[in-house]
Backbone atoms as SQL, in Angstrom:
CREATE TABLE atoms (id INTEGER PRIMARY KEY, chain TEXT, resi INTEGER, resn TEXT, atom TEXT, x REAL, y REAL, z REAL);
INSERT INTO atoms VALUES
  (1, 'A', 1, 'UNK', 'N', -28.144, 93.973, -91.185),
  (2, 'A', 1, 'UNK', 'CA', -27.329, 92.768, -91.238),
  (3, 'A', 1, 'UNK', 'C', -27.194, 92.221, -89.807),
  (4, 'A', 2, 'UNK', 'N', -27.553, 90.840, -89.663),
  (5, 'A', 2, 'UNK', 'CA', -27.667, 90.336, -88.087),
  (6, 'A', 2, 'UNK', 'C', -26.231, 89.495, -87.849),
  (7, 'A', 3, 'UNK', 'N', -25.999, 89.275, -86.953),
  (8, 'A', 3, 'UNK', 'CA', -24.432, 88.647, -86.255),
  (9, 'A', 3, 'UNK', 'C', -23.959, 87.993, -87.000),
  (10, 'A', 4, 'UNK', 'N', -24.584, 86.456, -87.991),
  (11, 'A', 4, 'UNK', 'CA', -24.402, 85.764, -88.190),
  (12, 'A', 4, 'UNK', 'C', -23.978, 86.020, -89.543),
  (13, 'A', 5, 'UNK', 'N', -24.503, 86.857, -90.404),
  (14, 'A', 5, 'UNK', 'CA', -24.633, 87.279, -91.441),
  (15, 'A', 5, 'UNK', 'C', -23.142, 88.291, -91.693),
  (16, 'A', 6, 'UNK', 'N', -23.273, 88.625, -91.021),
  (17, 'A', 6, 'UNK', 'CA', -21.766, 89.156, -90.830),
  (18, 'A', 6, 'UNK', 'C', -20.686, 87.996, -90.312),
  (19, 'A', 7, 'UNK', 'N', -20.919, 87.285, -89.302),
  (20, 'A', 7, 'UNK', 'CA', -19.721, 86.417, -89.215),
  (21, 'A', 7, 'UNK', 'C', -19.138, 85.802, -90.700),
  (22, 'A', 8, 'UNK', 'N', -20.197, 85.452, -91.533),
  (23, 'A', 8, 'UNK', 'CA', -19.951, 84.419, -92.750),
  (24, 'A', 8, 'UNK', 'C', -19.408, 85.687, -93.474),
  (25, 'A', 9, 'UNK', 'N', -19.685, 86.582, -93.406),
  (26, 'A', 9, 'UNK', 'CA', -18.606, 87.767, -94.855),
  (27, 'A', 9, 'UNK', 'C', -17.525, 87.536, -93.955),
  (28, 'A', 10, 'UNK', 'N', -17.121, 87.613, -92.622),
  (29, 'A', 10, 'UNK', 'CA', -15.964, 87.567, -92.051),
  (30, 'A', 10, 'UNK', 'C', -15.164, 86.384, -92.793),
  (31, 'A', 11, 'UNK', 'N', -15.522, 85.350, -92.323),
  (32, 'A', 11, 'UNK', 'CA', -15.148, 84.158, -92.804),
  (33, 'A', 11, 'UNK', 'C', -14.836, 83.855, -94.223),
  (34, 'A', 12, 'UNK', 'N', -16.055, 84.896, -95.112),
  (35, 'A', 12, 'UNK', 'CA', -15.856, 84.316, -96.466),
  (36, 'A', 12, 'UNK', 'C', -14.177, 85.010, -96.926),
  (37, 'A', 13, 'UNK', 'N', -14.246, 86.318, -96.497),
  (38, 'A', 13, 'UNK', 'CA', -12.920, 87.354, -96.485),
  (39, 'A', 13, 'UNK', 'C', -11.956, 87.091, -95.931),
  (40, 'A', 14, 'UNK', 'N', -10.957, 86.129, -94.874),
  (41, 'A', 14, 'UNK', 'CA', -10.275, 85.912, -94.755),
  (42, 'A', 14, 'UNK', 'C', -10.200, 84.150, -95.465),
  (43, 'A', 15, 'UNK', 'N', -10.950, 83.796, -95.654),
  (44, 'A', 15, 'UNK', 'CA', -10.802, 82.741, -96.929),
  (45, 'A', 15, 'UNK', 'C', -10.269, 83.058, -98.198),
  (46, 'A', 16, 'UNK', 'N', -10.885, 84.153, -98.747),
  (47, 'A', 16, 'UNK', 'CA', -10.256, 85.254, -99.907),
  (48, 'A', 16, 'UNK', 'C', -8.719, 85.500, -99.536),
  (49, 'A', 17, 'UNK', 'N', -8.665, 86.499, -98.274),
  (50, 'A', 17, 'UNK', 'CA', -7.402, 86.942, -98.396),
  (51, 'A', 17, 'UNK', 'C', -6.176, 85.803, -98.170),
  (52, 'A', 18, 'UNK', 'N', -6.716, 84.733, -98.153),
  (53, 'A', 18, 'UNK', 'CA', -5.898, 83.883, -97.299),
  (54, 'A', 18, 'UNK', 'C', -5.542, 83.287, -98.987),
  (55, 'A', 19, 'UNK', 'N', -6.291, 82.887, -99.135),
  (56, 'A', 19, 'UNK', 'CA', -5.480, 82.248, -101.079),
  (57, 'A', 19, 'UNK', 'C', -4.842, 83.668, -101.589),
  (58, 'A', 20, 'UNK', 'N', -5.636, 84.483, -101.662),
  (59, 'A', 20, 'UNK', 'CA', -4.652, 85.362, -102.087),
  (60, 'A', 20, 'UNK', 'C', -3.233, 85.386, -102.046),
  (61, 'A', 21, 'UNK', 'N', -2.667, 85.219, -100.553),
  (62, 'A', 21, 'UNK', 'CA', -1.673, 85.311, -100.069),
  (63, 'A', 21, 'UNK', 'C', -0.968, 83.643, -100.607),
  (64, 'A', 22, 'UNK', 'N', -1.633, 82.921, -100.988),
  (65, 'A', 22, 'UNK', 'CA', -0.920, 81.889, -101.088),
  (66, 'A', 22, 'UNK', 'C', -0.569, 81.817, -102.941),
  (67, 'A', 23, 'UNK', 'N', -1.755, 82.014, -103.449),
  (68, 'A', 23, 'UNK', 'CA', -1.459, 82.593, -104.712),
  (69, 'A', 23, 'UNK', 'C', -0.425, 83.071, -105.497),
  (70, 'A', 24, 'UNK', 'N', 0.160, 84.213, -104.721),
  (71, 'A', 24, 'UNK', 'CA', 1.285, 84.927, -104.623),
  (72, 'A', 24, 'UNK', 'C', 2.464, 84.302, -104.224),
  (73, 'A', 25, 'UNK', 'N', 2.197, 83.194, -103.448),
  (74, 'A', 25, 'UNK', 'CA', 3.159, 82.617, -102.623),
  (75, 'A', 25, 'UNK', 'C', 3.500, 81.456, -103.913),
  (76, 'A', 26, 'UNK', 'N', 2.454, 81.169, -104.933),
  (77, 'A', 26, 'UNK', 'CA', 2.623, 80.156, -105.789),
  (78, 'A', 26, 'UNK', 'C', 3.524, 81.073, -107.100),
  (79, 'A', 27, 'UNK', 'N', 2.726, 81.946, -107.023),
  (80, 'A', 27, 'UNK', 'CA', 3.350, 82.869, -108.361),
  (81, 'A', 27, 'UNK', 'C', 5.051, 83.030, -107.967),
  (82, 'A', 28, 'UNK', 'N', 5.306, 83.386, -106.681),
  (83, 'A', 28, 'UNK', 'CA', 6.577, 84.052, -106.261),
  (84, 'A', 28, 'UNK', 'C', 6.508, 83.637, -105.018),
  (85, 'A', 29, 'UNK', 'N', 7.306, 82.323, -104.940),
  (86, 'A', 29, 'UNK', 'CA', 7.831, 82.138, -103.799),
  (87, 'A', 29, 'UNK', 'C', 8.727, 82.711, -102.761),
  (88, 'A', 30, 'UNK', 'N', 9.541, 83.513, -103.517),
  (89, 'A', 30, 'UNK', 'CA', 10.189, 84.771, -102.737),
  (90, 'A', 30, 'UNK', 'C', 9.190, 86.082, -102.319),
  (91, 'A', 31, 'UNK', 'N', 8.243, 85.600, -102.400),
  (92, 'A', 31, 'UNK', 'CA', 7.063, 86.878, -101.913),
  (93, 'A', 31, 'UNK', 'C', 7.081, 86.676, -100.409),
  (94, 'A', 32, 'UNK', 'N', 6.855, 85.288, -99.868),
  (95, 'A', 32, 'UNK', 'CA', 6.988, 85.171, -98.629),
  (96, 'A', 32, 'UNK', 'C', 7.985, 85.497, -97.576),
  (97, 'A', 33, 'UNK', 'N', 9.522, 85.759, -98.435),
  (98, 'A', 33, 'UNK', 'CA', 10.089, 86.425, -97.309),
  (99, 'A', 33, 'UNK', 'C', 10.645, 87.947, -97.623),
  (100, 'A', 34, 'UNK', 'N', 10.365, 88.202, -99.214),
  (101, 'A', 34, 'UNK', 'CA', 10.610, 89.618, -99.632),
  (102, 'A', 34, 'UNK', 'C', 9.660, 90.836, -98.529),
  (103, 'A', 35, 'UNK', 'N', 10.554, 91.577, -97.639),
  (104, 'A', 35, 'UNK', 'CA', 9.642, 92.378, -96.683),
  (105, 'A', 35, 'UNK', 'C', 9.598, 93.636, -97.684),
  (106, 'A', 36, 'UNK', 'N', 8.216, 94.467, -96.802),
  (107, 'A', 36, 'UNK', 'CA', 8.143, 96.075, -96.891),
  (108, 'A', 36, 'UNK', 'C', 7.923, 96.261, -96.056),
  (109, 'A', 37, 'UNK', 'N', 7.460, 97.779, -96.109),
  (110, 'A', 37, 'UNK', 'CA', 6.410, 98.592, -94.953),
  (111, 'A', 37, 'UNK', 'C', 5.605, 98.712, -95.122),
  (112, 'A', 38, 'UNK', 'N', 4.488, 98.101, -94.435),
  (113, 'A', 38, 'UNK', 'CA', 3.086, 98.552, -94.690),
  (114, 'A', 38, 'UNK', 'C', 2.899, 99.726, -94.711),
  (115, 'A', 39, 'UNK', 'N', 2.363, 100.130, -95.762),
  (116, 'A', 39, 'UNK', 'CA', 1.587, 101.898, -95.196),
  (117, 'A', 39, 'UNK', 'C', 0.643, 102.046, -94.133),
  (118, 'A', 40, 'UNK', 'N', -0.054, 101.296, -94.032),
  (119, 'A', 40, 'UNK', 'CA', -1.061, 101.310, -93.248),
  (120, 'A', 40, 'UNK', 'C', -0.731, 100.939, -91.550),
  (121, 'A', 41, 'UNK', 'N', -0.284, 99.613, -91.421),
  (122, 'A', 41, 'UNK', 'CA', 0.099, 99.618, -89.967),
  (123, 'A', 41, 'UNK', 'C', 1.400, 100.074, -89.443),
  (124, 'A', 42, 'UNK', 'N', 2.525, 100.214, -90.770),
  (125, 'A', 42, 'UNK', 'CA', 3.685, 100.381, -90.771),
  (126, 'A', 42, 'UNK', 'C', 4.419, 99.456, -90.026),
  (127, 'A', 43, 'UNK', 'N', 4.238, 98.276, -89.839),
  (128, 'A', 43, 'UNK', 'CA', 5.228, 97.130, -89.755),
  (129, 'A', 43, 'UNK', 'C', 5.913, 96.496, -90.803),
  (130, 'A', 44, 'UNK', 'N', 7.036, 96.054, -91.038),
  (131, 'A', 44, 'UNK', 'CA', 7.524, 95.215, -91.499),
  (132, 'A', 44, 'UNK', 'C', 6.519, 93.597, -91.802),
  (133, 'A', 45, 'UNK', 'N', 6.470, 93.810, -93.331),
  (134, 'A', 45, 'UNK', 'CA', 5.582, 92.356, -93.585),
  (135, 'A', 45, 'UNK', 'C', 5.912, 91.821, -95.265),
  (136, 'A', 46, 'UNK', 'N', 5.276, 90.376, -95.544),
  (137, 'A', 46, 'UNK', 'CA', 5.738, 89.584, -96.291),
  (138, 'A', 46, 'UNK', 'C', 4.957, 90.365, -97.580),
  (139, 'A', 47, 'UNK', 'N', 5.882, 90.458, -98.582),
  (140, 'A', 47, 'UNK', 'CA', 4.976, 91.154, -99.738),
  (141, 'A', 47, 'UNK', 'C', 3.644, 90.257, -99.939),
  (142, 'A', 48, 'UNK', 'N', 3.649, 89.211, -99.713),
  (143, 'A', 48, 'UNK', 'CA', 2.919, 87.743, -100.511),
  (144, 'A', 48, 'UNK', 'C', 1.084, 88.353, -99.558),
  (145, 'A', 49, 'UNK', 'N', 0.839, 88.227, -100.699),
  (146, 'A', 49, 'UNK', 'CA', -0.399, 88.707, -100.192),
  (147, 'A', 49, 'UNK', 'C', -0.992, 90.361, -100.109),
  (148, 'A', 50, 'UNK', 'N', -0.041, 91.058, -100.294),
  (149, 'A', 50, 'UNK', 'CA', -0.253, 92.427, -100.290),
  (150, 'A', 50, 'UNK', 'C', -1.016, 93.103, -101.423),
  (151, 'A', 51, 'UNK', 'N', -1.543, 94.000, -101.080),
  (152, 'A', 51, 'UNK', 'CA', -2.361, 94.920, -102.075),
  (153, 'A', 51, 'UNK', 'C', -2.184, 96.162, -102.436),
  (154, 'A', 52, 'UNK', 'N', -2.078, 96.688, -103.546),
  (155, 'A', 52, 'UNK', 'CA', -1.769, 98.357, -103.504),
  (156, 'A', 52, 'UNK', 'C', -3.424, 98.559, -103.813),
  (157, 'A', 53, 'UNK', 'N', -4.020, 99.898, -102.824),
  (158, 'A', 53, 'UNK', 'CA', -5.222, 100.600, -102.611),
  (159, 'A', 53, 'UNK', 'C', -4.847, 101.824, -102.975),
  (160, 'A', 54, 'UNK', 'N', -5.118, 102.721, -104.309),
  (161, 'A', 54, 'UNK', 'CA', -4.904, 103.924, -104.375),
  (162, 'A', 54, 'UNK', 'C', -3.286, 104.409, -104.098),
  (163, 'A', 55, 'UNK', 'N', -2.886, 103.192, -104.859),
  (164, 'A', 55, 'UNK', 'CA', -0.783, 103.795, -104.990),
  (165, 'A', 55, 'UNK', 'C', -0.873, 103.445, -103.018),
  (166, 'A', 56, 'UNK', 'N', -1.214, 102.804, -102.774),
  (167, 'A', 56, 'UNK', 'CA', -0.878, 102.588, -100.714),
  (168, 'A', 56, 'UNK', 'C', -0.483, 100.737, -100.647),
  (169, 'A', 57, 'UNK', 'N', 0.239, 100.763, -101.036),
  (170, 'A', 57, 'UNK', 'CA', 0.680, 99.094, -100.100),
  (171, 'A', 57, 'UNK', 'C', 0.603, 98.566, -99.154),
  (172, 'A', 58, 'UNK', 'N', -0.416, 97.750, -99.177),
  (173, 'A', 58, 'UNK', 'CA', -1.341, 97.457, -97.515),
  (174, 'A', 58, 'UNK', 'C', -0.489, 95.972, -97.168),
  (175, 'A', 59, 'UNK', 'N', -0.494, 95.336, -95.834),
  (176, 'A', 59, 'UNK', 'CA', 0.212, 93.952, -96.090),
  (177, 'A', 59, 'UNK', 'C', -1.323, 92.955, -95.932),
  (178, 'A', 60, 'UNK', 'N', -1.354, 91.564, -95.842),
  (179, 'A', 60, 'UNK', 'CA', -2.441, 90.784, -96.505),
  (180, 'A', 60, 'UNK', 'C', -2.879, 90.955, -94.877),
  (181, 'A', 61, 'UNK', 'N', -2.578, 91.645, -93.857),
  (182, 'A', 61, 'UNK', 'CA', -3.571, 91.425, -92.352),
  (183, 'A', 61, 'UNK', 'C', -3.971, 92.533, -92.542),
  (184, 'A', 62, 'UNK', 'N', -3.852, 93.879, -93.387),
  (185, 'A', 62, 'UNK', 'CA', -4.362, 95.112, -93.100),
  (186, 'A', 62, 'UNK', 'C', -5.539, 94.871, -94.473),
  (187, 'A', 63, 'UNK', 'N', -4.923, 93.722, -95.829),
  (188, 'A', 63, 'UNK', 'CA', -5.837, 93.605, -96.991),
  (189, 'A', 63, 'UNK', 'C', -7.151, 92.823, -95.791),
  (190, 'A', 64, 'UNK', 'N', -6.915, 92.256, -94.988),
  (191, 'A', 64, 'UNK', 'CA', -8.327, 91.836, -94.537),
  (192, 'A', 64, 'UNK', 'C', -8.801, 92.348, -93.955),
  (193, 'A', 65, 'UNK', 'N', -8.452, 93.580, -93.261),
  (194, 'A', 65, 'UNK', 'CA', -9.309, 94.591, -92.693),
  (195, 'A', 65, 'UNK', 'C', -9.597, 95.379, -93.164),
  (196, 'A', 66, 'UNK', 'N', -9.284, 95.820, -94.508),
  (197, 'A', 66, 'UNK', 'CA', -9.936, 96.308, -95.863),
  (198, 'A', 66, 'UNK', 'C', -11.159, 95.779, -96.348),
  (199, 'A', 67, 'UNK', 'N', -10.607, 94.750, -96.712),
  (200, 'A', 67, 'UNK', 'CA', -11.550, 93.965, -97.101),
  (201, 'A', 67, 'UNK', 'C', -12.795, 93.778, -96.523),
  (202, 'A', 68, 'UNK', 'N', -12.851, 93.354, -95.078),
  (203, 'A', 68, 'UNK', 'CA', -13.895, 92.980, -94.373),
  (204, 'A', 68, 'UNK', 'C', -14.456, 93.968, -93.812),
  (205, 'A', 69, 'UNK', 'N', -13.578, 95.479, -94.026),
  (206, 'A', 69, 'UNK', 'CA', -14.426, 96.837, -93.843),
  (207, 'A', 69, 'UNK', 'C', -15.398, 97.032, -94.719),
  (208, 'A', 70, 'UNK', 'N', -15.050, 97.007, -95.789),
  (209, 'A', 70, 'UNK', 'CA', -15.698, 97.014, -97.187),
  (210, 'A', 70, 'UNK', 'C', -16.647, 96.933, -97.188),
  (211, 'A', 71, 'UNK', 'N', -16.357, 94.915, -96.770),
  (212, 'A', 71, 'UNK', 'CA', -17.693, 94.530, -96.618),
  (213, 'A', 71, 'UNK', 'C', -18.983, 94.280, -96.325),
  (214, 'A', 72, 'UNK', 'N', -18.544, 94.525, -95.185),
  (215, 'A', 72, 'UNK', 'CA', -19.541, 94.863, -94.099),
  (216, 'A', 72, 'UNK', 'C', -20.019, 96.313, -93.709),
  (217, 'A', 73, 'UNK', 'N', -18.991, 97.677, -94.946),
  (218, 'A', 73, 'UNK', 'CA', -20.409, 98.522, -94.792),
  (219, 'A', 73, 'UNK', 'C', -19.511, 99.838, -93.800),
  (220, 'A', 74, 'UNK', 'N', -18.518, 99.210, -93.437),
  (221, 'A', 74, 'UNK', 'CA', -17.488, 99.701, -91.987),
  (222, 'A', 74, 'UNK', 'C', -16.749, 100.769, -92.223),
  (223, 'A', 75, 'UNK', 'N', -15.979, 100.829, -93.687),
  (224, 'A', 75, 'UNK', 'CA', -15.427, 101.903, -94.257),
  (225, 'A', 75, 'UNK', 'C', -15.633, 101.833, -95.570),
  (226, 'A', 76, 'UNK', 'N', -15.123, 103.093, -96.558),
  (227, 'A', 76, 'UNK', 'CA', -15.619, 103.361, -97.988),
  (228, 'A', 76, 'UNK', 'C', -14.015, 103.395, -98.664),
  (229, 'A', 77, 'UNK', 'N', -12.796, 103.378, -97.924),
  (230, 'A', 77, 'UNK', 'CA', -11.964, 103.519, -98.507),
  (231, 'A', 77, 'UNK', 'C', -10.660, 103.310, -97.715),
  (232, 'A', 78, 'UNK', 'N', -9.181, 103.474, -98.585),
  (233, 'A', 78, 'UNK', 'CA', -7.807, 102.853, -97.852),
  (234, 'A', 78, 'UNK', 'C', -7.690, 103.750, -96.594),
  (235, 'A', 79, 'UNK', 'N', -8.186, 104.815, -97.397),
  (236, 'A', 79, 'UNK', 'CA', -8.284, 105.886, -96.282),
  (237, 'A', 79, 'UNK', 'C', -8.156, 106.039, -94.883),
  (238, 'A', 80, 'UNK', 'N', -9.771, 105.611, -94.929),
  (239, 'A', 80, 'UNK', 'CA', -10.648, 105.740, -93.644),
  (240, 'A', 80, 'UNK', 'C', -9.678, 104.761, -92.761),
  (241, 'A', 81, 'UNK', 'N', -9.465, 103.516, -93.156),
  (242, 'A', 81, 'UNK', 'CA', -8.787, 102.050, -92.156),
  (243, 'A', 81, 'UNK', 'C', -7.333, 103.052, -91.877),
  (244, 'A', 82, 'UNK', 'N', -6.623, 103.554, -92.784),
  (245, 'A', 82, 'UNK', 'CA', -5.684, 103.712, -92.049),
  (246, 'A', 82, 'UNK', 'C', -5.814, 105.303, -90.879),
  (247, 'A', 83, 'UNK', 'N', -6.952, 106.021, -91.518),
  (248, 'A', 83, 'UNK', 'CA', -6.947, 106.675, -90.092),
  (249, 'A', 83, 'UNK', 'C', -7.003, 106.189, -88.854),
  (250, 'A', 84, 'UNK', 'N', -7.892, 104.870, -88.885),
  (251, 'A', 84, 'UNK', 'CA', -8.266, 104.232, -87.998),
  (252, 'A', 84, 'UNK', 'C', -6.706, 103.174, -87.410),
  (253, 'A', 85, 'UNK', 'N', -5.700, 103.236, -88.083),
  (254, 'A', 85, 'UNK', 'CA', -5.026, 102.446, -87.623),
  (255, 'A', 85, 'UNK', 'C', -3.422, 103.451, -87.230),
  (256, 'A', 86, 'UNK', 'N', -3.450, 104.539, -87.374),
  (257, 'A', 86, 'UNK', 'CA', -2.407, 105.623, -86.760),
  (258, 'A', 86, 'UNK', 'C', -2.614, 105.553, -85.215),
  (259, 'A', 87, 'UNK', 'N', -2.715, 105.283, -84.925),
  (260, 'A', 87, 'UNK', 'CA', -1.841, 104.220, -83.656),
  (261, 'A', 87, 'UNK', 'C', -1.016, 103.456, -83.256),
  (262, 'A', 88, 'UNK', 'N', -1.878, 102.383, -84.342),
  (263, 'A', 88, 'UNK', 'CA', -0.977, 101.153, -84.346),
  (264, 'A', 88, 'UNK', 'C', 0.050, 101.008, -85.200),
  (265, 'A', 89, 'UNK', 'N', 0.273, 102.045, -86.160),
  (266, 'A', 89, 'UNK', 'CA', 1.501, 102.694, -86.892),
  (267, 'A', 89, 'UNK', 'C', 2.814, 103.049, -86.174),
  (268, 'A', 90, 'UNK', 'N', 1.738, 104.463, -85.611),
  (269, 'A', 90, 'UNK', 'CA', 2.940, 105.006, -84.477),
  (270, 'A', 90, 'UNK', 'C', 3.170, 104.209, -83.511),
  (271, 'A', 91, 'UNK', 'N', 2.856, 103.044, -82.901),
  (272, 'A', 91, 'UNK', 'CA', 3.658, 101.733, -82.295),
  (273, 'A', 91, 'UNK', 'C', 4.366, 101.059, -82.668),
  (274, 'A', 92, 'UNK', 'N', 3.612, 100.372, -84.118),
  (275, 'A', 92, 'UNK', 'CA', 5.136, 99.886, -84.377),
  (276, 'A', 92, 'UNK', 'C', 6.461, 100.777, -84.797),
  (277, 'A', 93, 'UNK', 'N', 6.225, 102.053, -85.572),
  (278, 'A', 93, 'UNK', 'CA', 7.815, 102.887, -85.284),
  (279, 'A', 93, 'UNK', 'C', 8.433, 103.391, -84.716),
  (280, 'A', 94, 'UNK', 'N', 7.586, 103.161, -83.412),
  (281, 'A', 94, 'UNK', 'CA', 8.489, 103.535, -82.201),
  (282, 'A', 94, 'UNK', 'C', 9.275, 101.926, -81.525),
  (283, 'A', 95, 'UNK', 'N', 8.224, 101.275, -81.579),
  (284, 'A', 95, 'UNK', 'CA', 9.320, 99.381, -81.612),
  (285, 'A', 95, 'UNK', 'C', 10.357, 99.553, -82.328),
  (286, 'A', 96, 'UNK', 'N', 10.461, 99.824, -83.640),
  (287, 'A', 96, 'UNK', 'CA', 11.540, 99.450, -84.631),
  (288, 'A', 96, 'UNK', 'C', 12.461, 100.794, -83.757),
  (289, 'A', 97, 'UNK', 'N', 12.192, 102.163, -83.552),
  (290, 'A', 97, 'UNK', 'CA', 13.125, 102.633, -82.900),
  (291, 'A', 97, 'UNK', 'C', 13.704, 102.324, -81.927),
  (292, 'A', 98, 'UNK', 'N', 12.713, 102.111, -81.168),
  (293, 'A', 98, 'UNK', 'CA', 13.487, 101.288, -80.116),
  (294, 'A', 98, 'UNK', 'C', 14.981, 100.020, -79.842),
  (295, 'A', 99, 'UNK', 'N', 13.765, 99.310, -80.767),
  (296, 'A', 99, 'UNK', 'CA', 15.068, 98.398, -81.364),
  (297, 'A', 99, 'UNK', 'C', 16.095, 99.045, -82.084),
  (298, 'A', 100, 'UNK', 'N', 16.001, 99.370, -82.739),
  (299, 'A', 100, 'UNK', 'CA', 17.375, 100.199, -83.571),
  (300, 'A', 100, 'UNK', 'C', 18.264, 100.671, -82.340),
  (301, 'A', 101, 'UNK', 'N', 17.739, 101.381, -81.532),
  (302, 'A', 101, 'UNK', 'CA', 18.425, 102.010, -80.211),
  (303, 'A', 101, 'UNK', 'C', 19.572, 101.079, -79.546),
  (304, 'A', 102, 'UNK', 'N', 18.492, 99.851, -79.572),
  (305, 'A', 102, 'UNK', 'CA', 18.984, 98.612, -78.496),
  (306, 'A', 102, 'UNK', 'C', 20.245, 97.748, -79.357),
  (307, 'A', 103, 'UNK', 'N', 19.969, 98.201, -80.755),
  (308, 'A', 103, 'UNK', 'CA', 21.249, 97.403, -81.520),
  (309, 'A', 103, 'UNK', 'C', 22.524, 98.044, -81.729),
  (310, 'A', 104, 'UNK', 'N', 21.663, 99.763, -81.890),
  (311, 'A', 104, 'UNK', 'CA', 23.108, 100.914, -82.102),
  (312, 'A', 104, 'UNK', 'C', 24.132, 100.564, -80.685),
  (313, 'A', 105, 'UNK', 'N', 23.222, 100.601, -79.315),
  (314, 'A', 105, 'UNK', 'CA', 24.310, 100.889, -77.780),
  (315, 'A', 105, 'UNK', 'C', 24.886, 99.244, -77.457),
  (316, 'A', 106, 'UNK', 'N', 24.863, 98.735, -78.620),
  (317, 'A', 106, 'UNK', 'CA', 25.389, 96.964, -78.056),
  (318, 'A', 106, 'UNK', 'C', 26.656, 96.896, -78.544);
């Protein structure tokens, strides 16, 4: 698969995830500000657009890096992306601790 060929699955996949998310946003307008936790990056995000992968609730920026893993061949499962994203997990729950910290000593 050459650069270009991949840019357009890029493109075609956040075109996808992007109605998706609006979809949802048509079905349930309270999707857009109803939060969770992502499993995957573990931030705080808008249900609207989200996906459950194997019982895992991804939010619609981690569904496009699913997605466009997929696609392109990158990973085989919810799995693999979120090994790949325990980092950026354990960052954001150490932010939210943080913050929590900064709201408990005020």
């Amino acid at each position: 698969m050459n650069k270009e060929e991949e840019l357009k699955i890029i493109e075609d996949m956040q075109a996808v995830v992007e109605q998706m998310r609006l979809d949802d946003l048509e079905d349930n307008p309270d999707s857009g500000t109803e939060l969770f936790e992502c499993q995957c990056c573990g931030e705080e995000k808008p249900l609207a657009g989200s996906v459950v992968y194997d019982g895992i609730r991804v939010c619609n920026d981690c569904v496009l890096l699913a997605e466009t893993g997929f696609a392109l061949g990158k990973i085989k499962n919810i799995s693999e992306l979120m090994q790949n994203m325990e980092d950026r997990k354990l960052e954001a729950q150490c932010r939210f601790i943080r913050q929590d910290e900064i709201e408990h000593n005020n």
